[in-house]
C-alpha positions in Angstrom: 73.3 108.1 122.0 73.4 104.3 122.8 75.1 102.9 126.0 77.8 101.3 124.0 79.8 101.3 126.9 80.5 98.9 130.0 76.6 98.0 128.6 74.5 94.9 126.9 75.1 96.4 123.4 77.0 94.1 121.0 79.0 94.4 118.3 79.7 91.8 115.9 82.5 91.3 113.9 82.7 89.0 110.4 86.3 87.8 110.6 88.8 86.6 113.1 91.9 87.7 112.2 94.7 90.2 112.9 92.6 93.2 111.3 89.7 92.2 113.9 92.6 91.1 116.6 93.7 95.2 116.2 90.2 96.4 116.6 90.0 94.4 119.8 92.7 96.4 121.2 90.0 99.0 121.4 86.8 97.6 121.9 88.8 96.3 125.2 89.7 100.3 125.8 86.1 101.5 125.6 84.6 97.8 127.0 82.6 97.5 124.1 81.1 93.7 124.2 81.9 91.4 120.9 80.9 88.8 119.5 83.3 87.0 116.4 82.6 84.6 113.6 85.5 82.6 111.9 85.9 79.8 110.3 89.5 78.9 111.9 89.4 77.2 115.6 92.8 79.4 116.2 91.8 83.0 114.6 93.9 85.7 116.4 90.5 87.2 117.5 89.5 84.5 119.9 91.6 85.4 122.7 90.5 89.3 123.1 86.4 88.8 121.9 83.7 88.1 124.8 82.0 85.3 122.4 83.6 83.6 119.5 82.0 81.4 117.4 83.3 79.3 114.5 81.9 79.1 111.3 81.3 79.9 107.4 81.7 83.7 106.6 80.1 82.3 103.4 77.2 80.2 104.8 74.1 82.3 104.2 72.6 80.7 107.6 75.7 80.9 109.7 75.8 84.6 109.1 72.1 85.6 109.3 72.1 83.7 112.8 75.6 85.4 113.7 73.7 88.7 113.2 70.8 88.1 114.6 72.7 88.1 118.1 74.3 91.5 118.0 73.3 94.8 118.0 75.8 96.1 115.2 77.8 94.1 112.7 80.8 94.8 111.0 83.5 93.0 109.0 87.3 92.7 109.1 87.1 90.6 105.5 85.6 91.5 102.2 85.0 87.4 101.8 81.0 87.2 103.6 78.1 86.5 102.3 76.0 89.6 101.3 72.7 88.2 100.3 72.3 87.2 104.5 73.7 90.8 105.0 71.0 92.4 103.1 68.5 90.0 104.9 69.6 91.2 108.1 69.1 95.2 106.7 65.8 94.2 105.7 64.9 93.6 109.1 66.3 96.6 110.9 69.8 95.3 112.0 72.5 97.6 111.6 75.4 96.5 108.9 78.4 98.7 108.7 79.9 99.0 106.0 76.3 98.1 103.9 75.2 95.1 102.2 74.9 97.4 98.8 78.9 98.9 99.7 80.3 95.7 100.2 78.5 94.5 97.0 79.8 97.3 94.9 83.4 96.3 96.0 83.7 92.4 96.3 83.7 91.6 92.9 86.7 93.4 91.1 84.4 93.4 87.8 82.0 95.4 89.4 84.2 97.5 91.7 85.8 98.8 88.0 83.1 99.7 86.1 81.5 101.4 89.5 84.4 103.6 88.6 83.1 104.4 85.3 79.7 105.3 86.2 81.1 107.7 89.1 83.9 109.4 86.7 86.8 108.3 89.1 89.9 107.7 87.3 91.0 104.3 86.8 93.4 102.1 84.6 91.3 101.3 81.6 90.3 97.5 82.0 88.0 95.0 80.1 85.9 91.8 81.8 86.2 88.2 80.9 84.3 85.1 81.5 87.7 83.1 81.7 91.4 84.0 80.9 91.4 82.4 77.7 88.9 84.5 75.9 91.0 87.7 76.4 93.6 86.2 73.7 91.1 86.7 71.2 90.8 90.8 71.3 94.5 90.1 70.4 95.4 92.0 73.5 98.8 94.5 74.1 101.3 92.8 76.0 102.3 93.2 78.8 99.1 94.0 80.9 97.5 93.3 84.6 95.2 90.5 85.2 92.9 89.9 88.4 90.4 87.3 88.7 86.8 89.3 89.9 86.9 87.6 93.1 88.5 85.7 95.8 92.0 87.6 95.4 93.9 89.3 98.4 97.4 89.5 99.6 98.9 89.3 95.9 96.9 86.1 95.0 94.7 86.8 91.7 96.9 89.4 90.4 99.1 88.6 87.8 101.5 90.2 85.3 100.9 89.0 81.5 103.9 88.8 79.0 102.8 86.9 76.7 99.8 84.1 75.6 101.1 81.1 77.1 100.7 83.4 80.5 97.2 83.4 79.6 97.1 79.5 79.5 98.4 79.1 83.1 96.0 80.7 84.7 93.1 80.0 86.6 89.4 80.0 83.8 87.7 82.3 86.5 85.9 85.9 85.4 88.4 88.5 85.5 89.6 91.3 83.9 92.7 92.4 81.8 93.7 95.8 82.9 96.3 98.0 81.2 99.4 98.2 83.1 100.3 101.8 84.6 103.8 103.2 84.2 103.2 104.9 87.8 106.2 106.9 90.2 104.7 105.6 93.2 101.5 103.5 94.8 99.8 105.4 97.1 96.9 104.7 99.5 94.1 107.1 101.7 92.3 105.9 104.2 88.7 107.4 104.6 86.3 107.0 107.8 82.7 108.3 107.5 80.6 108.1 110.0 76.5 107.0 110.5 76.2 110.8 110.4 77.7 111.3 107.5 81.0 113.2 108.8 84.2 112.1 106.5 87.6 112.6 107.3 91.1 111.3 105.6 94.3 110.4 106.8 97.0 111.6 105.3 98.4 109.9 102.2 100.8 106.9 102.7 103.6 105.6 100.1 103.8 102.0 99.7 106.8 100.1 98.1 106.0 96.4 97.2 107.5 92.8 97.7 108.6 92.4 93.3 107.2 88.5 93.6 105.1 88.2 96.0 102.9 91.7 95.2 102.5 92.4 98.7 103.2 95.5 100.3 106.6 95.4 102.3 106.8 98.9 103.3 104.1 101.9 103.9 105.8 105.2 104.6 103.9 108.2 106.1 104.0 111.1 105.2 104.1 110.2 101.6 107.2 111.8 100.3 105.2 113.5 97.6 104.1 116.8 96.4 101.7 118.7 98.2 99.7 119.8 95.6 99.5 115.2 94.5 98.6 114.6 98.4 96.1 117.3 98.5 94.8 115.5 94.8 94.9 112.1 96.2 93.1 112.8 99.7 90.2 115.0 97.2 89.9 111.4 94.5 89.5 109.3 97.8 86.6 111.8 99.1 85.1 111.1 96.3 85.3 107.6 95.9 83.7 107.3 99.7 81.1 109.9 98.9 80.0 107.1 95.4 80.0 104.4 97.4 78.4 105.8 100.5 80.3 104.1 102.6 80.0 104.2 106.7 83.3 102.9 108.6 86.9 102.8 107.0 87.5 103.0 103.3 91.1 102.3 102.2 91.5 103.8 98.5 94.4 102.3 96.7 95.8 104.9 94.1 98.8 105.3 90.9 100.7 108.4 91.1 101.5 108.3 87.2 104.4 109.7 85.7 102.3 113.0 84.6 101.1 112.8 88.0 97.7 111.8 87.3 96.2 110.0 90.1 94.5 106.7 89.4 92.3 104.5 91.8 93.8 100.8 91.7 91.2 99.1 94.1 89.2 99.9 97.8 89.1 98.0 100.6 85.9 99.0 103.2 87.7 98.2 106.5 90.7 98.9 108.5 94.1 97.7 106.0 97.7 97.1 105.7 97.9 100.7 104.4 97.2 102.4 108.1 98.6 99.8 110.4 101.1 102.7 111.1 98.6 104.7 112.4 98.8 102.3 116.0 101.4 104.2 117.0 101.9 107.3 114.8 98.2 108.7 114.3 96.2 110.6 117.3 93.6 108.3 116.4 94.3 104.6 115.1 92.6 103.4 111.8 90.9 100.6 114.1 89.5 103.1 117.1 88.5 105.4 114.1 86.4 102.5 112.0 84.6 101.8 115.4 83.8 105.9 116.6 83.0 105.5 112.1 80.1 103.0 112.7 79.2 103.6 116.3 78.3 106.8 114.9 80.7 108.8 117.6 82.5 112.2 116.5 85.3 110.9 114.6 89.3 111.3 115.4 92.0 113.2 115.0 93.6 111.8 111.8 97.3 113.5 112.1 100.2 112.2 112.6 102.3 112.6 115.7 105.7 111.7 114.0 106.8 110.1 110.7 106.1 106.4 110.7 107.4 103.3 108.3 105.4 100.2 108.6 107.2 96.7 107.6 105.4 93.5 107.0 106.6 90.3 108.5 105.4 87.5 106.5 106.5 83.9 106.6 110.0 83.0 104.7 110.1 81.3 101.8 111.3 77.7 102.4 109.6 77.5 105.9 106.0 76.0 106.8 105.0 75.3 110.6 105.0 76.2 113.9 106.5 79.9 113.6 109.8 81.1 115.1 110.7 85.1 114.8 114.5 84.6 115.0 116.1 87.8 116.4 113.1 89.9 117.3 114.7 90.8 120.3 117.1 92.2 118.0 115.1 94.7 116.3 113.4 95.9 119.3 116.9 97.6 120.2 116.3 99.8 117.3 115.2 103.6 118.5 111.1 104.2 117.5 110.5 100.3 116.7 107.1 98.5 118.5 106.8 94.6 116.7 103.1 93.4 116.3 102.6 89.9 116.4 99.2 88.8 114.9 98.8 85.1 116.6 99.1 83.2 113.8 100.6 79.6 115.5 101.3 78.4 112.1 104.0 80.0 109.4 104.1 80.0 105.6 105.9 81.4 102.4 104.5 84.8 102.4 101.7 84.5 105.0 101.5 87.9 106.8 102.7 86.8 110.2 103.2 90.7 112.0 104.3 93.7 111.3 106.9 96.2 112.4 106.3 100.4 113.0 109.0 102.7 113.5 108.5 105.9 114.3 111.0 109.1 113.9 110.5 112.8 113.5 112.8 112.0 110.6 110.7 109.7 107.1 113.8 109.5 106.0 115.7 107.9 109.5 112.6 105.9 109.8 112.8 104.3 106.7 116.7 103.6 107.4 115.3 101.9 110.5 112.7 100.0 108.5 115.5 98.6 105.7 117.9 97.1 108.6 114.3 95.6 110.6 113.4 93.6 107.2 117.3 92.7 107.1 117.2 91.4 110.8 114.3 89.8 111.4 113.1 86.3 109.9 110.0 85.0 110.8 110.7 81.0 110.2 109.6 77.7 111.3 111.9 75.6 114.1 111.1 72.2 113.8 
């Protein structure tokens, strides 16, 4: 095995924010050397990394010379350009997740009809040029659209009623996918490792913001079936095995209301979905996708309690130097640890932080979790 360790090796890491900021927490544990790439002069990364350079995660040469001075590279984003990823492959340096993964999945186009081909159940869709042209297949109302790339955090998802919906939104390649009447939205995170060892955690419930379509709440255990978790954690196997994936693979999933299990979308990183895994997991999401792509034996995925994650984004009617009004607050609650991801700068919906409580209890937990979102307000002070 390689002297990862209090050693020269270097890891580099494609993104600067709070998903890289949390996997800093670890490479500090083990002393694992990194190097960063951002484009912001403030990402939340810059304070923990050994070397942090700013820059284009979409500039073929910025990348290709990024990756040229580490010894491993990963990502925390989806948003990097492949083509200097696959040049980097060609000449021996190790990408984790792949060039040919990440490809599959950045495009939301593609990512679907990789579905198809693999015979994973999905919501049936259909691809677009532009928004416009799906008015003439005289399409069933209401119905999901998503524009193939560039959407995260809610943006590039939208609900359409009717046509003059179409005609507001943005003439980018998408695709109109049928809407799901679902009893719940449920995620599995999946780590494989170089070696090809895959393990899941278990399946976590997630209840979502109704305007903003962000998650607001993950809940582990989900408070499911056992015979739907046991479905669910088998569908996401299977998803990592067709994409070969080596790291973390967060698989987004429909519980339907025959209790069909449908894959929504993947993410191949550490994600929203396991954040609750800092404290309530024997082994975090973040520690996991590094043992994943290190190729180290990977962690115990089990929970030690029942956990409820919260999202603190920014207010609505707020914009500038952030204020968390009453933190202090919330961290009189029993089982709650805050998160705060260094984000100097608030906005309407931004994802500033989040919130885990832990209890032996899902259901006291999630108590905890409602009166946390009612307390806490993450706000600007001029």
């Amino acid at each position: 095995m390689k002297n990862y360790f209090s050693s020269s090796f270097k890891l580099g890491i494609l993104g600067g924010g709070q998903l890289g900021k949390m996997m800093l927490y670890d490479t500090r544990k083990y002393d694992i050397q990194t190097y960063v790439l951002d484009p912001s002069p403030e990402a939340p990364c810059k304070i923990a990394c050994n070397h942090f350079e700013q820059g284009s995660l979409t500039d073929y040469d910025t990348v290709y010379n990024f990756g040229q001075k580490v010894d491993v590279l990963t990502f925390e984003i989806e948003t990097v350009n492949v083509e200097a990823l696959e040049a980097l492959e060609k000449e021996g340096k190790k990408v984790y997740p792949s060039a040919a993964t990440l490809r599959n999945i950045q495009d939301k186009g593609v990512q679907k009809e990789f579905y198809t081909s693999k015979e994973i159940p999905t919501a049936n869709f259909k691809q677009y040029a532009f928004a416009k042209a799906i008015s003439q297949d005289n399409p069933s109302y209401p119905f999901i659209w998503k524009s193939c790339q560039g959407g995260y955090d809610g943006k590039g998802v939208s609900v359409v009623r009717s046509e003059q919906d179409l005609e507001s939104l943005p003439q980018v390649p998408c695709i109109a996918e049928d809407m799901i009447p679902f009893k719940n939205e449920l995620a599995v995170i999946v780590a494989r490792n170089v070696s090809g060892e895959v393990i899941t955690y278990p399946v976590v419930e997630m209840e979502f913001h109704p305007e903003a379509n962000q998650v607001e709440y993950v809940i582990c255990p989900a408070r499911i079936d056992e015979a739907i978790a046991q479905k669910a954690r088998a569908i996401a196997e299977k998803v990592s095995k067709a994409f070969e994936h080596v790291g973390l693979l967060a698989v987004e999933m429909f519980q339907t209301k025959d209790d069909q299990i449908l894959v929504n979308e993947v993410a191949p990183r550490p994600h929203n979905s396991g954040h609750y895994s800092i404290e309530g997991s024997y082994t975090n999401q973040f520690e996991q996708h590094l043992r994943a792509i290190l190729d180290l034996p990977l962690g115990d995925t089990a929970s030690k309690a029942g956990s409820v994650m919260v999202n603190l984004v920014g207010e609505e009617g707020y914009e500038g130097q952030v204020y968390y009004e009453k933190i202090e607050d919330i961290m009189q609650l029993k089982g709650v640890t805050p998160h705060i991801y260094g984000k100097p700068l608030t906005r309407p919906f931004r994802k500033m932080g989040h919130v885990t409580i832990i209890d032996q209890d899902i259901n006291e937990a999630r108590a905890v979790a409602e009166k946390v979102k009612q307390t806490i307000r993450v706000i600007s002070k001029s």
